[in-house]
NUSE-380568 format. One record per residue (C-alpha): x, y, z; residue in three letters; residue number from 1. Coordinates in steps of 0.5 Angstrom, whole numbers. Layout:
% residues N
+-------+-------+-------+------+-----+
:    px :    py :    pz : type : seq :
+-------+-------+-------+------+-----+
:     X :     Y :     Z :  Ala : NUM :
...
+-------+-------+-------+------+-----+
% end
This chain:
% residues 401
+-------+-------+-------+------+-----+
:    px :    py :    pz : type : seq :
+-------+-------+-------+------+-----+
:    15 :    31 :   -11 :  Unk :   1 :
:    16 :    38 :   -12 :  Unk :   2 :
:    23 :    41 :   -16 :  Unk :   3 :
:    24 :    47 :   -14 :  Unk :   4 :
:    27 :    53 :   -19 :  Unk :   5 :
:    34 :    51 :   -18 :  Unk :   6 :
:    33 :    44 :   -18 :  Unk :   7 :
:    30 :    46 :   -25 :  Unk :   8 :
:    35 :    50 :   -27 :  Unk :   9 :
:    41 :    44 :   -26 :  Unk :  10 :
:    37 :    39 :   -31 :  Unk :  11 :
:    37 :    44 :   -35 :  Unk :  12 :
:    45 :    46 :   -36 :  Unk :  13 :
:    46 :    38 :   -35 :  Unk :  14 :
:    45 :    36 :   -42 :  Unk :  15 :
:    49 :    30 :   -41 :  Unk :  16 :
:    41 :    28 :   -36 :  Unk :  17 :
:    36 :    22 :   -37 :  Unk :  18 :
:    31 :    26 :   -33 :  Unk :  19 :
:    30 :    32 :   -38 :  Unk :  20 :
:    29 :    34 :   -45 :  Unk :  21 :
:    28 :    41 :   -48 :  Unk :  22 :
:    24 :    45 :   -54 :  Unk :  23 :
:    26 :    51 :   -57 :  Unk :  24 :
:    18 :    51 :   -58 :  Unk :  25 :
:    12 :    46 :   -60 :  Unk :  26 :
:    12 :    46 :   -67 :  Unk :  27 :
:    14 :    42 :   -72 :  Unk :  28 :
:    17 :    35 :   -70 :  Unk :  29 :
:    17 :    38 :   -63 :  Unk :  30 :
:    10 :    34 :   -60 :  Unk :  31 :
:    12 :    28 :   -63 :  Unk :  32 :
:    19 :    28 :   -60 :  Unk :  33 :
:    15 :    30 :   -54 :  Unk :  34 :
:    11 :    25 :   -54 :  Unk :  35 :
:    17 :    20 :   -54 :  Unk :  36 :
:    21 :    22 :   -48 :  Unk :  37 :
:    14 :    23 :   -44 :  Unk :  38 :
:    12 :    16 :   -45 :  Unk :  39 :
:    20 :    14 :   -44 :  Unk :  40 :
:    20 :    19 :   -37 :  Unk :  41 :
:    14 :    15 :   -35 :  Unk :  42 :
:    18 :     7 :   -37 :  Unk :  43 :
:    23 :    10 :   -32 :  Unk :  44 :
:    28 :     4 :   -35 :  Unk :  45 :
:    34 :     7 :   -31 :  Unk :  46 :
:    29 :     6 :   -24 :  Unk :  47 :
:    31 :    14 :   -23 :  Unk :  48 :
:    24 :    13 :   -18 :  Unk :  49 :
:    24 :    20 :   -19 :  Unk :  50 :
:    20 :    25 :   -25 :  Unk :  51 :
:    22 :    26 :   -32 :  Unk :  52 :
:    22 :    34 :   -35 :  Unk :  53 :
:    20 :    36 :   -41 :  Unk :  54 :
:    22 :    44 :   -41 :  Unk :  55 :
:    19 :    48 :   -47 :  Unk :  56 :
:    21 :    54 :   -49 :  Unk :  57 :
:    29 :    52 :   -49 :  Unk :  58 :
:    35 :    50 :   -52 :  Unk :  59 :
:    38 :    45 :   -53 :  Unk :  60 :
:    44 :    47 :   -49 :  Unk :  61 :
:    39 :    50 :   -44 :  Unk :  62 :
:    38 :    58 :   -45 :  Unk :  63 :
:    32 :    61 :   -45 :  Unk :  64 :
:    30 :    61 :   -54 :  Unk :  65 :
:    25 :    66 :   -51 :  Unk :  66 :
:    19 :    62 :   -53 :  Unk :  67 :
:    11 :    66 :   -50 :  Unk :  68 :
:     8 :    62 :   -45 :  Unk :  69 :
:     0 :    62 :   -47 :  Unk :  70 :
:    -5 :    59 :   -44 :  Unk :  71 :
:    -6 :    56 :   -51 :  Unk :  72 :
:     0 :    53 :   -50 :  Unk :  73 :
:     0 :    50 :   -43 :  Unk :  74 :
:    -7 :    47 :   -46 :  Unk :  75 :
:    -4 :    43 :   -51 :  Unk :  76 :
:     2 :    40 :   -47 :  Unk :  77 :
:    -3 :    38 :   -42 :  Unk :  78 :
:    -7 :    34 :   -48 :  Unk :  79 :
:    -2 :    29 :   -48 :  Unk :  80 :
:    -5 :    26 :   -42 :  Unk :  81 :
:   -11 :    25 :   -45 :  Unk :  82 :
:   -11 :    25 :   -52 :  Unk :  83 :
:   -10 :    17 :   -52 :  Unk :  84 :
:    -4 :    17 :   -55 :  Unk :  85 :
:     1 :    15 :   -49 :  Unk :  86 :
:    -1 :     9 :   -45 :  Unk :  87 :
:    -2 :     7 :   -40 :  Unk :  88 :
:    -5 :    15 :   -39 :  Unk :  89 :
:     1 :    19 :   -36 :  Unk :  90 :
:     2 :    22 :   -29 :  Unk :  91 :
:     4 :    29 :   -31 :  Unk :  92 :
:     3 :    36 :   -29 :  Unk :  93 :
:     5 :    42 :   -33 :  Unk :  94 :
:     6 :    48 :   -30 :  Unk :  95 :
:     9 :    56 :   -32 :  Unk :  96 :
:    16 :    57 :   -28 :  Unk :  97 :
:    21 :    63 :   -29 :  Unk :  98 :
:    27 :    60 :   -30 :  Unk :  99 :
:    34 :    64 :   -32 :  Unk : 100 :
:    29 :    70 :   -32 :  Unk : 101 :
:    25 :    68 :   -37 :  Unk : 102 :
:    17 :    65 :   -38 :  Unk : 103 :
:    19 :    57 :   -39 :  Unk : 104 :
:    13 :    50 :   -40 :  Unk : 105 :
:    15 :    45 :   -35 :  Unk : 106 :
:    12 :    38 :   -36 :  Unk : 107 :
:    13 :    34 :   -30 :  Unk : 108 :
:    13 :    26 :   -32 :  Unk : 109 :
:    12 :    21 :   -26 :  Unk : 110 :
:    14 :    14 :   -27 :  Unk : 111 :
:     8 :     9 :   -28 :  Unk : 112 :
:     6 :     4 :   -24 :  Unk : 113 :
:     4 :     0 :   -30 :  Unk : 114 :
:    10 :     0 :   -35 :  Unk : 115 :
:    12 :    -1 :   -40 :  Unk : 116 :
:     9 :     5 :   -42 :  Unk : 117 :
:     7 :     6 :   -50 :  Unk : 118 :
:     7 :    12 :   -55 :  Unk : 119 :
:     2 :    10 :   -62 :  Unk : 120 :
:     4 :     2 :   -60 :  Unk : 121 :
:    12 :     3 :   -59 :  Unk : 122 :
:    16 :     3 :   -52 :  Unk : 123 :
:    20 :     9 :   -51 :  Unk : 124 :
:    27 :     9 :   -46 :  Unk : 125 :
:    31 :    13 :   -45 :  Unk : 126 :
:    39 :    11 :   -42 :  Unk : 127 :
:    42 :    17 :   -43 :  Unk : 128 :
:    40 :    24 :   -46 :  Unk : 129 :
:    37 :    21 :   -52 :  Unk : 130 :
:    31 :    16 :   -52 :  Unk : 131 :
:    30 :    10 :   -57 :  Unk : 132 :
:    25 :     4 :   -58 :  Unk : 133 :
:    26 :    -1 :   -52 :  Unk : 134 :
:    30 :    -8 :   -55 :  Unk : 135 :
:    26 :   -14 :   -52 :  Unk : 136 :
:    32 :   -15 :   -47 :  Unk : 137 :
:    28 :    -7 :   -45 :  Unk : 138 :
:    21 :    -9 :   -45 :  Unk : 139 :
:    22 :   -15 :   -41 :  Unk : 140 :
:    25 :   -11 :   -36 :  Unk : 141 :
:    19 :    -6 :   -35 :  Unk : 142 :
:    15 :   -12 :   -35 :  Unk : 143 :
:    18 :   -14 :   -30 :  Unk : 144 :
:    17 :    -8 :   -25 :  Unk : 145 :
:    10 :    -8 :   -27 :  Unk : 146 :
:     9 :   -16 :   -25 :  Unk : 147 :
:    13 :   -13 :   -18 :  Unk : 148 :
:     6 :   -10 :   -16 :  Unk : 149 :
:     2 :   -17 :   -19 :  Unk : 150 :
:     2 :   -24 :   -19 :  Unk : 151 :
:     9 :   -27 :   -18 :  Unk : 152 :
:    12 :   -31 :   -25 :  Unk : 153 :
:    14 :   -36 :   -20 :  Unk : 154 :
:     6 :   -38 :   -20 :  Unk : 155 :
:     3 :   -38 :   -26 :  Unk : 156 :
:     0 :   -44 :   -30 :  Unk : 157 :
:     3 :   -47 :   -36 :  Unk : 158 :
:    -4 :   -47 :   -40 :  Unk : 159 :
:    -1 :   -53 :   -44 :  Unk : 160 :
:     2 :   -58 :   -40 :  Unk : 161 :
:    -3 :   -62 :   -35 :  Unk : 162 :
:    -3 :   -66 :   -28 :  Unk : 163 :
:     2 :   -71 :   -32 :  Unk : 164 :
:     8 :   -67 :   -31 :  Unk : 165 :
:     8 :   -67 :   -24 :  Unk : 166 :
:    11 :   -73 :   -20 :  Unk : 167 :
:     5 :   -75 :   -15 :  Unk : 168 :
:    11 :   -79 :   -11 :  Unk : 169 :
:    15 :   -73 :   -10 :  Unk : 170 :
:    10 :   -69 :    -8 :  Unk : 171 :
:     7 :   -73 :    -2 :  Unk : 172 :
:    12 :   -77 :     0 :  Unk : 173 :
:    17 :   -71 :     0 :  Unk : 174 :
:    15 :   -64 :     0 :  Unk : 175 :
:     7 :   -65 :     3 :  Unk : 176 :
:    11 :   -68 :    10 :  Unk : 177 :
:    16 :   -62 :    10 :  Unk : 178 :
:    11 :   -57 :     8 :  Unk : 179 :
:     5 :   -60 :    14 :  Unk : 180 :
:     6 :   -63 :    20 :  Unk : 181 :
:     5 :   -70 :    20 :  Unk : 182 :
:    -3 :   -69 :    24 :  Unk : 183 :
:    -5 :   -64 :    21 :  Unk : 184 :
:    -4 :   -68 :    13 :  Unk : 185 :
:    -7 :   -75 :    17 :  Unk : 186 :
:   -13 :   -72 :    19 :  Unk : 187 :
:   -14 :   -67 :    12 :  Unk : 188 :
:   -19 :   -70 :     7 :  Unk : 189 :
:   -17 :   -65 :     2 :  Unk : 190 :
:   -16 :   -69 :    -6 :  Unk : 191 :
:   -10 :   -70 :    -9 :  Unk : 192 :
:   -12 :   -63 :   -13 :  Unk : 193 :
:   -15 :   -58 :    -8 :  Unk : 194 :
:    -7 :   -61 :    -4 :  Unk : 195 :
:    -4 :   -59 :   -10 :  Unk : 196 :
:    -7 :   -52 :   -11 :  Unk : 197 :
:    -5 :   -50 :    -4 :  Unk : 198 :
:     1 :   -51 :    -4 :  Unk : 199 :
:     1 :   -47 :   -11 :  Unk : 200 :
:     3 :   -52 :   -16 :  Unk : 201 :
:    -3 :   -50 :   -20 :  Unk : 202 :
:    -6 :   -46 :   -22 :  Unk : 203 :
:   -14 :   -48 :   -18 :  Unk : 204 :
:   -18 :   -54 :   -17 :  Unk : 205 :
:   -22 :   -52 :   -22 :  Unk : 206 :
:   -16 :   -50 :   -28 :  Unk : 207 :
:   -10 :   -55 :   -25 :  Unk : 208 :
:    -4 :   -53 :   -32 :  Unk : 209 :
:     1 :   -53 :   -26 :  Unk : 210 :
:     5 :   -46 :   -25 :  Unk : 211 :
:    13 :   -45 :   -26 :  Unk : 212 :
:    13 :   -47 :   -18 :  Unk : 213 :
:    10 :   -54 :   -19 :  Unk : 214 :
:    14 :   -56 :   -26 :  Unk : 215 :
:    21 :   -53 :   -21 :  Unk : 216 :
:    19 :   -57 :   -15 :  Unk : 217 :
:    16 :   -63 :   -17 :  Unk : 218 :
:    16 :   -65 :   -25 :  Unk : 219 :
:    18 :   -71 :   -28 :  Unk : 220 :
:    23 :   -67 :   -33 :  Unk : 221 :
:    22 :   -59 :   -32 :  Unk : 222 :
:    27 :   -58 :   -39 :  Unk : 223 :
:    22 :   -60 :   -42 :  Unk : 224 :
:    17 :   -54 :   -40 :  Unk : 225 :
:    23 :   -50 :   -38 :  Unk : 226 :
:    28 :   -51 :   -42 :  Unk : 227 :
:    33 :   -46 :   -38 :  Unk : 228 :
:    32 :   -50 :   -32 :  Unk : 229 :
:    39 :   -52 :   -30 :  Unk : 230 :
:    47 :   -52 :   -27 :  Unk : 231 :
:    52 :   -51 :   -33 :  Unk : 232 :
:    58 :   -54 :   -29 :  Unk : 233 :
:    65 :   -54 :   -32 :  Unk : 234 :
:    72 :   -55 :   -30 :  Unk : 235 :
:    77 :   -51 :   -32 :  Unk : 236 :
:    85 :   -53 :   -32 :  Unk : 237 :
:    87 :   -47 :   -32 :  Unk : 238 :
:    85 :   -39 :   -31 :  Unk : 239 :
:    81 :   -38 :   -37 :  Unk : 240 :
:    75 :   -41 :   -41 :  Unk : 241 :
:    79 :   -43 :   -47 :  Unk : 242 :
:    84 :   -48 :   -42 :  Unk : 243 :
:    82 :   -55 :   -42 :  Unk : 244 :
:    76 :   -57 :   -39 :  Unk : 245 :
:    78 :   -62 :   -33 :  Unk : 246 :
:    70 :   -64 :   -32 :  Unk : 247 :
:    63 :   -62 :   -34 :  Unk : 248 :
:    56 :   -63 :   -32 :  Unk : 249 :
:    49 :   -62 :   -35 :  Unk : 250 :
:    46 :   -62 :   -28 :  Unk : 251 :
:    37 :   -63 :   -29 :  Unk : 252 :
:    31 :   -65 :   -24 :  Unk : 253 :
:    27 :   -63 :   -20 :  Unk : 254 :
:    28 :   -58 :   -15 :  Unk : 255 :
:    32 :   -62 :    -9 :  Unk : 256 :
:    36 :   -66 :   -14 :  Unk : 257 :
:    39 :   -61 :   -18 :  Unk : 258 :
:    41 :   -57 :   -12 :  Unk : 259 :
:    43 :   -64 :    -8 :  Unk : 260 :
:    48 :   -67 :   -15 :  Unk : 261 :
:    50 :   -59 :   -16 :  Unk : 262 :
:    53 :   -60 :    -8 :  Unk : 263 :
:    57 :   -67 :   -10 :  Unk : 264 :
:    59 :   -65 :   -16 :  Unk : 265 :
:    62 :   -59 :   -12 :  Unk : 266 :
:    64 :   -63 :    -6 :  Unk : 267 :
:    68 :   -67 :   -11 :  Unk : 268 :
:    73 :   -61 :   -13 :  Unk : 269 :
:    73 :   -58 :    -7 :  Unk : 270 :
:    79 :   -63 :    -4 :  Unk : 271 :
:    82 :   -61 :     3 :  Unk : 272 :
:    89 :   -61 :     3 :  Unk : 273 :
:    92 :   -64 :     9 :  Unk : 274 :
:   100 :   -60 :    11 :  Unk : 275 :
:   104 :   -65 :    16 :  Unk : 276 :
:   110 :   -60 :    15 :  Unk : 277 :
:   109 :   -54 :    17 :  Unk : 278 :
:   107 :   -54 :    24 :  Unk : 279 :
:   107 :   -59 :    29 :  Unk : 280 :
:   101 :   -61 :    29 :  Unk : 281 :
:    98 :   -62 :    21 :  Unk : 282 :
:    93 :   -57 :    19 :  Unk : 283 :
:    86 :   -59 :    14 :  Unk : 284 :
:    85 :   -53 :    10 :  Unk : 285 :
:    80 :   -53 :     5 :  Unk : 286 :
:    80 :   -48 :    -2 :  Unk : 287 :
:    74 :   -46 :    -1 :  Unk : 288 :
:    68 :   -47 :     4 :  Unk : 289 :
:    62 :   -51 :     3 :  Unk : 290 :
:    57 :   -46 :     6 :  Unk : 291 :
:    60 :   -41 :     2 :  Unk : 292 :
:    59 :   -45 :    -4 :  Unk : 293 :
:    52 :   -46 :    -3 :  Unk : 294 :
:    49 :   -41 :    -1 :  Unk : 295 :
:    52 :   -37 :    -7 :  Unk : 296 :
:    49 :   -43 :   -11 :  Unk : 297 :
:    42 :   -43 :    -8 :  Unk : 298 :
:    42 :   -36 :    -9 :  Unk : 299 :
:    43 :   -36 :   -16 :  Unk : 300 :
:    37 :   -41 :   -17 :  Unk : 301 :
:    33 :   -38 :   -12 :  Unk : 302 :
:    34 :   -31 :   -16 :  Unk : 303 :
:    35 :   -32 :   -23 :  Unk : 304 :
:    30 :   -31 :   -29 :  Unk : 305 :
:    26 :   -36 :   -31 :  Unk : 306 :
:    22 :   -32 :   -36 :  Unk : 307 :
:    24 :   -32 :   -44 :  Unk : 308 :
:    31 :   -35 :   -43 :  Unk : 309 :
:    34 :   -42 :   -44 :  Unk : 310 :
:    40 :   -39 :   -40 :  Unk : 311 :
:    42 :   -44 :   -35 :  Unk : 312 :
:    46 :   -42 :   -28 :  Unk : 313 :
:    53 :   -43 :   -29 :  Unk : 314 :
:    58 :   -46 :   -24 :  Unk : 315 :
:    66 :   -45 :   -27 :  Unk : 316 :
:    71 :   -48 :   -23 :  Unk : 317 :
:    77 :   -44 :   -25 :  Unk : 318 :
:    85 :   -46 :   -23 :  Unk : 319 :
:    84 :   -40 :   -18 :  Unk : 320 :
:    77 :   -38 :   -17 :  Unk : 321 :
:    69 :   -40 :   -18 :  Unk : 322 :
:    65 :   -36 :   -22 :  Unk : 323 :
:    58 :   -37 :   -21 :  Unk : 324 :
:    53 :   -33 :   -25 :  Unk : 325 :
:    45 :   -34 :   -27 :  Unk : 326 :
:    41 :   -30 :   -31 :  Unk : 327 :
:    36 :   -24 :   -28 :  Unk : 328 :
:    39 :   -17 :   -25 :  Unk : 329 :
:    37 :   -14 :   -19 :  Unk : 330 :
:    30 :   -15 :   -17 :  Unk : 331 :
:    24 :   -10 :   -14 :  Unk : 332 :
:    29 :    -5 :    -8 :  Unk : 333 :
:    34 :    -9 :   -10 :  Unk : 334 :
:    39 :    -5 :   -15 :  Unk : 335 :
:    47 :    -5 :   -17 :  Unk : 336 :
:    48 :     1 :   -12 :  Unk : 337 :
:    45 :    -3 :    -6 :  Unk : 338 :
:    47 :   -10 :    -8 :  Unk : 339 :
:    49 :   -15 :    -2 :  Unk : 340 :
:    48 :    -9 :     4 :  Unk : 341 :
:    45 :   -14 :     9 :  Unk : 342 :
:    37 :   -11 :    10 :  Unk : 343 :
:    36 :   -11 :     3 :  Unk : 344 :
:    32 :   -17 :    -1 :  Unk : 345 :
:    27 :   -18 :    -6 :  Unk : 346 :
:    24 :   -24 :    -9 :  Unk : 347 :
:    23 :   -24 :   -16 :  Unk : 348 :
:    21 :   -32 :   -15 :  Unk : 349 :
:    17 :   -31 :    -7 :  Unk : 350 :
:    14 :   -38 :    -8 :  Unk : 351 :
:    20 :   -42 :   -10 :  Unk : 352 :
:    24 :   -39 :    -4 :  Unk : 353 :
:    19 :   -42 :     0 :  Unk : 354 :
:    19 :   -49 :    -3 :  Unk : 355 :
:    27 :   -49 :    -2 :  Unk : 356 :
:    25 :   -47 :     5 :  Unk : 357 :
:    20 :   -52 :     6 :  Unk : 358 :
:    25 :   -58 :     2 :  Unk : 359 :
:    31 :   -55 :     8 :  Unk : 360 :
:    36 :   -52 :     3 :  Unk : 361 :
:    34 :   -45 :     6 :  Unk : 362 :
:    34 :   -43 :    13 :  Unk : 363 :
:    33 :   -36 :    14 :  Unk : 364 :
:    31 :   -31 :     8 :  Unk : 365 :
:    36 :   -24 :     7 :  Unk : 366 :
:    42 :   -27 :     9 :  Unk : 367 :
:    46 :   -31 :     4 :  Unk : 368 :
:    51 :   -26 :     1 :  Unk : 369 :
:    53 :   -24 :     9 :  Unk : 370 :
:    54 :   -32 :    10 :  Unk : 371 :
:    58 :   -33 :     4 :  Unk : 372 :
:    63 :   -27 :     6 :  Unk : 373 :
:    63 :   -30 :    13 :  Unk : 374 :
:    64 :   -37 :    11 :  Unk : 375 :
:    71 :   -34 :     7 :  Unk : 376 :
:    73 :   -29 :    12 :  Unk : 377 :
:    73 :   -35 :    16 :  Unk : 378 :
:    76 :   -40 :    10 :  Unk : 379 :
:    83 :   -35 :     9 :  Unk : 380 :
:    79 :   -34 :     2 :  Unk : 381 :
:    79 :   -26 :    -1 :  Unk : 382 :
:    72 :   -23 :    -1 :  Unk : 383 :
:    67 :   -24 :    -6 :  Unk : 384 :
:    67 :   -21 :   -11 :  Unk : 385 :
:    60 :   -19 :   -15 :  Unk : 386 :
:    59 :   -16 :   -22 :  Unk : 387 :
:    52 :   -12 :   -23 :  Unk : 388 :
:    49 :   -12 :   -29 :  Unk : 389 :
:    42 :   -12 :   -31 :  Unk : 390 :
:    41 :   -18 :   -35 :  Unk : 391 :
:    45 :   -22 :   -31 :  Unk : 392 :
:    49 :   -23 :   -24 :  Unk : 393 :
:    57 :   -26 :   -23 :  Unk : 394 :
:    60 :   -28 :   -17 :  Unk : 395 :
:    66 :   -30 :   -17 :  Unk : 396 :
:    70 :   -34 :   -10 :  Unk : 397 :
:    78 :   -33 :   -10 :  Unk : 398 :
:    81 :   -39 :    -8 :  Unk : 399 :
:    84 :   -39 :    -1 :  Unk : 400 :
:    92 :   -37 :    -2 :  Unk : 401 :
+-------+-------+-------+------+-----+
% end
């Protein structure tokens, strides 16, 4: 994509932008400072999708500081992204444009496809119009948009764990007869390793360290290797956290367990209320609707991060509402602007979604926020209610009046 000169002069007067920066010239500190907003252009941590600008021969406040454009000049701009400092090597191209009437060097920084992106061995972002080191919250982040295009998580080997931590009852007697028709498995003469590397439970026949997916799925006790892997459930009496806690629940296990005991534990609170008064007939209503419930819990664990967090998903039952958050923001196409708009879905963890598939606790992909909204709507409940972040996603569920 190509910015045209008046898209150029915008970013310049926009001192407030995370897409430019200005240098009165290319002396001094300046290709050191440079250097930090290219690589932080090229780590496009706000996900701008779009090119960074690096404006020399400008002021700060982007008037023309009338700076000789020479070819000298434009040379040693374009070393940047082959001087070996910057790497993964930058995608760049510079170029002398007239802008404001006058000569100016302008830097043109796509963003990598292989972040994070490191200048002389440190992570540069920018989230405003200054840039910083990338906190390890940051570096996690990138390297989650990079592993987007690579291998997913979800499937990787635990190098330290071996074949006993996975429950070879559960996975024949349960998930192999729901992932394959019953001929197909009498008439496989596949061994018990060769099964389980294609279902993705390890690695390969030739290294089985089982992946996240088998430890999730079918572990004897995945805490032990995940140790985030699990519902928090609390009930409150009240309207705030720091109420009495009515009820509470560690809830662990394998995959179909955890989300088999976070249903009853939810059906137990959510009690239907007969009403033999108000009408001539009584009427059973129900504060909240079980599918809803389910679907925003499924989605929660199905969607969450698992990697370098021992955050659990949580379920908090308040007096007036249900708050359920997990940890991982939006994913892939996913962000906070297109969050929730049916057509638009990614999967941080592709194969744990299939296993729930496989096990019955999906039935269709992309449809479990429209479902939940649904099933209130129907219900009497208000709409659902998300806050975006990007570490983490709550949603919260209004009690019906």
């Amino acid at each position: 994509m190509s910015y045209s000169d008046k898209e150029l002069e915008t970013f310049l007067d926009d001192i407030e932008s995370d897409l430019a920066e200005r240098k009165e010239s290319w002396k001094g500190d300046a290709p050191d400072k440079g250097r930090q907003a290219v690589c932080a252009f090229a780590n496009d941590l706000p996900d701008h999708q779009k090119a960074g600008i690096l404006f020399v021969g400008a002021k700060d406040d982007g008037t023309p500081s009338a700076l000789p454009i020479t070819d000298e000049l434009l040379l040693a701009l374009s070393d940047m992204k082959t001087d070996g400092n910057i790497l993964p090597l930058p995608s760049i191209i510079v170029e002398k444009r007239i802008l404001k009437g006058v000569e100016m060097a302008v830097v043109k920084v796509q963003p990598s496809d292989t972040p994070p992106v490191r200048y002389k061995g440190r992570i540069w972002v920018r989230t405003g119009p200054r840039g910083a080191i990338a906190t390890p919250q940051e570096e996690r982040i990138l390297n989650e948009k990079r592993r987007y295009r690579d291998l997913p998580f979800d499937v990787q080997p635990l190098p330290t764990c071996d074949l006993s931590a996975l429950s070879r009852l559960l996975f024949e007697q349960t998930y192999l007869p729901n992932a394959f028709a019953a001929d197909v498995i009498a008439s496989n003469e596949r061994s018990y390793e060769q099964k389980l590397a294609s279902c993705r439970m390890i690695a390969s026949v030739g290294d089985p360290a089982p992946t996240i997916l088998g430890i999730l799925t079918i572990g004897v006790t995945p805490r032990d290797w995940i140790p985030g892997a699990y519902i928090q459930f609390l009930r409150i009496e009240g309207t705030d956290l720091s109420d009495p806690i009515q009820d509470e629940a560690l809830i662990d296990g394998d995959l179909a367990q955890v989300l088999r005991r976070i249903d009853e534990k939810m059906d137990s609170h959510n009690r239907i209320h007969v009403d033999i008064t108000s009408e001539d007939r009584e009427s059973r209503m129900m504060p909240y609707p079980r599918a809803a419930l389910q679907q925003l819990i499924r989605n929660a664990v199905m969607h969450r991060v698992y990697e370098n967090t021992n955050t659990p998903v949580r379920a908090t039952w308040f007096d007036d509402r249900i708050e359920i958050s997990n940890p991982g923001g939006p994913f892939g196409i996913v962000n906070r602007e297109n969050f929730g708009r049916p057509g638009i879905t990614d999967y941080r963890n592709p194969n744990l979604a299939d296993a729930m598939k496989v096990l019955g606790f999906v039935q269709r992909f992309g449809i479990g926020i429209q479902t939940a909204r649904a099933e209130l709507k129907k219900n009497g409940n208000p709409d659902l209610e998300f806050q975006i972040e990007p570490m983490t996603v709550l949603a919260t569920v209004r009690r019906r009046p």
